[in-house]
GUDREN-19287 format. One record per residue: residue number from 1; residue in three letters; x, y, z of N, C-alpha, C in turn. Coordinates in Angstrom, 1 decimal, always signed. Layout:
<pts>
pt vexba = NUM; marmar = ALA; n_east = X; n_north = Y; n_up = Z; ca_east = X; ca_north = Y; ca_up = Z; c_east = X; c_north = Y; c_up = Z
...
</pts>
This chain:
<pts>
pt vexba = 1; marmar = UNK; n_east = -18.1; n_north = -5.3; n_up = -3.8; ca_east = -17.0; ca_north = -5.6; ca_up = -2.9; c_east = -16.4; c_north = -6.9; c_up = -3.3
pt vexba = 2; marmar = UNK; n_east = -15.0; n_north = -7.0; n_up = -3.5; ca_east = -14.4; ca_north = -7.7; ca_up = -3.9; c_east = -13.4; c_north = -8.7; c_up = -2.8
pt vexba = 3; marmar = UNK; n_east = -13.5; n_north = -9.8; n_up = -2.5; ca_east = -12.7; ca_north = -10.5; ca_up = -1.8; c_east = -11.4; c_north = -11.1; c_up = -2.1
pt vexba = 4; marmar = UNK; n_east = -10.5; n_north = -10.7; n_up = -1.6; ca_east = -8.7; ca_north = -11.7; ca_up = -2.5; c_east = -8.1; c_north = -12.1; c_up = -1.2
pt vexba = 5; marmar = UNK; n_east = -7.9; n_north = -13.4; n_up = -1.0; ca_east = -7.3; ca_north = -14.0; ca_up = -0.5; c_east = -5.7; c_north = -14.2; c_up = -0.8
pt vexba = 6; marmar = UNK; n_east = -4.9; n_north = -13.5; n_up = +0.3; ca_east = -3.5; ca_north = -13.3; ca_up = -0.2; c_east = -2.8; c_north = -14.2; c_up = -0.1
pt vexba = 7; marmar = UNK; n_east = -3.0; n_north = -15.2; n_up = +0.0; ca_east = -1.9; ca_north = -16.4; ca_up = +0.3; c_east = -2.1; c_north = -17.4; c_up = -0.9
pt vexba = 8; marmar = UNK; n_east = -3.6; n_north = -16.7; n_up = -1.9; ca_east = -4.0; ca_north = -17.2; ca_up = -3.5; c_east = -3.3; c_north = -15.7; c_up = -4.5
pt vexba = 9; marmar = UNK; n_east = -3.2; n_north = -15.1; n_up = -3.9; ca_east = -2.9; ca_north = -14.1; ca_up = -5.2; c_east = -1.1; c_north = -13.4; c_up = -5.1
pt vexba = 10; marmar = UNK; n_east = -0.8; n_north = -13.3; n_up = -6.4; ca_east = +0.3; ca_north = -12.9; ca_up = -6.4; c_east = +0.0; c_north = -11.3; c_up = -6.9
pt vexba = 11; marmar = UNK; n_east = -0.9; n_north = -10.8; n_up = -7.0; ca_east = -1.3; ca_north = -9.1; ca_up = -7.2; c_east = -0.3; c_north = -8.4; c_up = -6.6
pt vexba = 12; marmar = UNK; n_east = +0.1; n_north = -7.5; n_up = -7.0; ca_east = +1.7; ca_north = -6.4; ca_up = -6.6; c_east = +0.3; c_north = -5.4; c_up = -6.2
pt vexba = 13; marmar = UNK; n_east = +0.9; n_north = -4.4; n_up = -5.0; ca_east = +0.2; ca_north = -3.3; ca_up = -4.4; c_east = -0.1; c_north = -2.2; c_up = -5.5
pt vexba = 14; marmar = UNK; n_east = +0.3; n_north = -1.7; n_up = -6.1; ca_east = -0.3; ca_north = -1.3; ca_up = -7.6; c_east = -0.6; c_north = -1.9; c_up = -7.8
pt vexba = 15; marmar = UNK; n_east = -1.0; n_north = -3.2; n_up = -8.3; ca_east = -2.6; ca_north = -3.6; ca_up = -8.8; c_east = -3.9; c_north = -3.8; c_up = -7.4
pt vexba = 16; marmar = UNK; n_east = -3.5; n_north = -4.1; n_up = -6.6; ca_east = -4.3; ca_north = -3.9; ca_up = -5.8; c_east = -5.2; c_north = -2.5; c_up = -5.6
pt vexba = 17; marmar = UNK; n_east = -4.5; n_north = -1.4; n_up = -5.7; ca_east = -4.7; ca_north = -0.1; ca_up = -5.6; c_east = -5.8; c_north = +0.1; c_up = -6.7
pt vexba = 18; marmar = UNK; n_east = -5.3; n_north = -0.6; n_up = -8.0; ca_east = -5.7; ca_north = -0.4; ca_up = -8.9; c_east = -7.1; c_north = -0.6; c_up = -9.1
pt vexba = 19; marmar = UNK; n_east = -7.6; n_north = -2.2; n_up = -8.3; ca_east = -8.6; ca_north = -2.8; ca_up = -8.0; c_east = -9.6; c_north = -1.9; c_up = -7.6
pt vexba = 20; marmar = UNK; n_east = -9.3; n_north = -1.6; n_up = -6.3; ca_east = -9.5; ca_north = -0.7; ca_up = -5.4; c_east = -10.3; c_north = +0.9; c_up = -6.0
pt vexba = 21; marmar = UNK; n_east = -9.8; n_north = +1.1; n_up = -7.0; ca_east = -10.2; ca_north = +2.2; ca_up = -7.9; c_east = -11.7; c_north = +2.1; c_up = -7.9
pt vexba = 22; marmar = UNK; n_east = -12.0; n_north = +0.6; n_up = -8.4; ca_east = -13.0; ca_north = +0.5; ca_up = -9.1; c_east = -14.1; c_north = -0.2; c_up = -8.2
pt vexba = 23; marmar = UNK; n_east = -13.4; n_north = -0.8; n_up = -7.0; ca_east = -14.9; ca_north = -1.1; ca_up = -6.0; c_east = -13.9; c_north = -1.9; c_up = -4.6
pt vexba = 24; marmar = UNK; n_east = -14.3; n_north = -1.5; n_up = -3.7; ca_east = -13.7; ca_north = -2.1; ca_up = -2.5; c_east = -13.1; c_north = -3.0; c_up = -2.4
pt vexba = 25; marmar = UNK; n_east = -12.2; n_north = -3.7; n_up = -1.7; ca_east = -10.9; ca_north = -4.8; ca_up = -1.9; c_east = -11.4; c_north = -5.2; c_up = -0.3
pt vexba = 26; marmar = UNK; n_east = -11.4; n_north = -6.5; n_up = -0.2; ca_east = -11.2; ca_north = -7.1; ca_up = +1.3; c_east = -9.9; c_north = -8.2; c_up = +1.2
pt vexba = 27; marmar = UNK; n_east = -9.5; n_north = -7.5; n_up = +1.5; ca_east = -7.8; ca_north = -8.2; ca_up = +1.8; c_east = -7.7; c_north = -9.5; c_up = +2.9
pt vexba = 28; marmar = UNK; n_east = -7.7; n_north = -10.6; n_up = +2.7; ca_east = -7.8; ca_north = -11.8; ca_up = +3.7; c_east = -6.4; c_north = -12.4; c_up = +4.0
pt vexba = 29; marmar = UNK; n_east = -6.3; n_north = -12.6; n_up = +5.1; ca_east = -4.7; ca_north = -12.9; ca_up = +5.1; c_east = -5.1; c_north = -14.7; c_up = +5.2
pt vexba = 30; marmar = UNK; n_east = -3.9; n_north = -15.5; n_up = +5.7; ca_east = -4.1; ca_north = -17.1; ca_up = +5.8; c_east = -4.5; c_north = -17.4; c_up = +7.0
pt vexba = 31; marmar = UNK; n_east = -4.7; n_north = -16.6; n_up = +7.6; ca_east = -5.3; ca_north = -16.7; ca_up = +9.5; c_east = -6.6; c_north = -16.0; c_up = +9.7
pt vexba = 32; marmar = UNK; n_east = -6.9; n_north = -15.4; n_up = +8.5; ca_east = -8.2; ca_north = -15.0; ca_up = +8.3; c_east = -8.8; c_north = -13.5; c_up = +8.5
pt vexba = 33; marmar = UNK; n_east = -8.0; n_north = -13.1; n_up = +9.0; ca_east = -7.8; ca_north = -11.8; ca_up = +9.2; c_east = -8.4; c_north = -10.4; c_up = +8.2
pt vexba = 34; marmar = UNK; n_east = -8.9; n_north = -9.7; n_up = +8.0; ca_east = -9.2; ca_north = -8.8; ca_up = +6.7; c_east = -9.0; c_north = -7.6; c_up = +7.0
pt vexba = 35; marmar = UNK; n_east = -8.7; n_north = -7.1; n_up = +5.8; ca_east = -8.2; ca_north = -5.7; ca_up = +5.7; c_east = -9.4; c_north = -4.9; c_up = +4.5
pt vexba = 36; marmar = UNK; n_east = -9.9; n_north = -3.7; n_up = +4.6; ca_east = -10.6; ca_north = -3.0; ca_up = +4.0; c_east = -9.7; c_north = -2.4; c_up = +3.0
pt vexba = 37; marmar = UNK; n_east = -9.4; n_north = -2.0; n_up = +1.8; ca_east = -8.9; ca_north = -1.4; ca_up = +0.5; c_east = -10.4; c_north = -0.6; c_up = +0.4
pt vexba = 38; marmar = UNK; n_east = -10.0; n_north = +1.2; n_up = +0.2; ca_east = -11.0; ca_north = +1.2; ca_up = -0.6; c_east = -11.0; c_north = +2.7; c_up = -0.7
pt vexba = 39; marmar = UNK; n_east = -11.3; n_north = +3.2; n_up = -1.5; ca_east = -10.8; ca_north = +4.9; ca_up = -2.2; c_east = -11.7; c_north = +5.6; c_up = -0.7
pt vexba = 40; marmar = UNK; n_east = -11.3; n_north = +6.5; n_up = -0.5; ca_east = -11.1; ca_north = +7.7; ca_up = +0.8; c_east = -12.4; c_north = +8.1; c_up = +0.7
pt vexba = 41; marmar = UNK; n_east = -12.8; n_north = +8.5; n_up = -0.7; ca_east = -14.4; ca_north = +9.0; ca_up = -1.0; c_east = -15.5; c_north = +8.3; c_up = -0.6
pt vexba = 42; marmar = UNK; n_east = -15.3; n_north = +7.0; n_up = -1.0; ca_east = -16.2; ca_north = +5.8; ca_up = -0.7; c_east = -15.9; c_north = +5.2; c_up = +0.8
pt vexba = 43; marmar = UNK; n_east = -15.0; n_north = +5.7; n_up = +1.5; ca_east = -15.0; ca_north = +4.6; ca_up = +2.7; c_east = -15.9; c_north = +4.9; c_up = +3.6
pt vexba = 44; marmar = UNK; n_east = -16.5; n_north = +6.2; n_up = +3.5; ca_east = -17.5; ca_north = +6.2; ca_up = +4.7; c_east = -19.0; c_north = +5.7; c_up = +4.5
pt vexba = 45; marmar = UNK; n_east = -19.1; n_north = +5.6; n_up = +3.3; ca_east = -20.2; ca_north = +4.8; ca_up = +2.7; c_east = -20.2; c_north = +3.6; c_up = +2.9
pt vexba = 46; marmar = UNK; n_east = -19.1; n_north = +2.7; n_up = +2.9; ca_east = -18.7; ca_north = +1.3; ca_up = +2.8; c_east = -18.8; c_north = +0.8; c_up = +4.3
pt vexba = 47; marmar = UNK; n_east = -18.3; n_north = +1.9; n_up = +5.4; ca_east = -18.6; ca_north = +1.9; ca_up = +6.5; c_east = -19.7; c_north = +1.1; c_up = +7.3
pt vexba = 48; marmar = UNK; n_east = -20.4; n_north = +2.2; n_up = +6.4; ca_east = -22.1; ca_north = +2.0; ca_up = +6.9; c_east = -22.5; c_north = +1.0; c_up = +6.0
pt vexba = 49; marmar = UNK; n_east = -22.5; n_north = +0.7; n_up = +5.1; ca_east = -23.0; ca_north = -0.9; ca_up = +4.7; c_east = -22.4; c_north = -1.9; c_up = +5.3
pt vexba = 50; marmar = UNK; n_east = -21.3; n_north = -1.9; n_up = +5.2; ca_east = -20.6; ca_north = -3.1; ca_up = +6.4; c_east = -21.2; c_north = -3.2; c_up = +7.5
pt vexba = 51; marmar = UNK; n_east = -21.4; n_north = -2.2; n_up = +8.4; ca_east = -22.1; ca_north = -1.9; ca_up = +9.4; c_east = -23.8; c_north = -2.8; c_up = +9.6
pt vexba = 52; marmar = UNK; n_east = -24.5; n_north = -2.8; n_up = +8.4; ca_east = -25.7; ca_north = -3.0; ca_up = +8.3; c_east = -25.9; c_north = -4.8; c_up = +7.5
pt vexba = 53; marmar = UNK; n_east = -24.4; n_north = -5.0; n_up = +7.1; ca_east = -24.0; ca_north = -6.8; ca_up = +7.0; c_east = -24.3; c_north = -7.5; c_up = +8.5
</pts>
């Protein structure tokens, strides 16, 4: 799982997506807020690990 802080990155949503391919994206805004990225196959798996953080 990968953290990016969007108010540090200039990444275009194609590359984000791209990220995302290859292992989960946590999207952080500047107010701290997070967003999950993460391929449709894997998210219910990701679920349940988050869950057990």
């Amino acid at each position: 799982m990968k953290i990016i802080d969007l108010d540090q990155s200039n990444l275009t949503v194609v590359e984000l997506i791209e990220l995302a391919e290859q292992d989960t994206i946590i999207l952080r805004k500047p107010d701290g807020t997070e967003f999950v990225l993460s391929v449709v196959d894997d998210f219910a798996a990701e679920v349940e690990a988050l869950r057990q953080n």
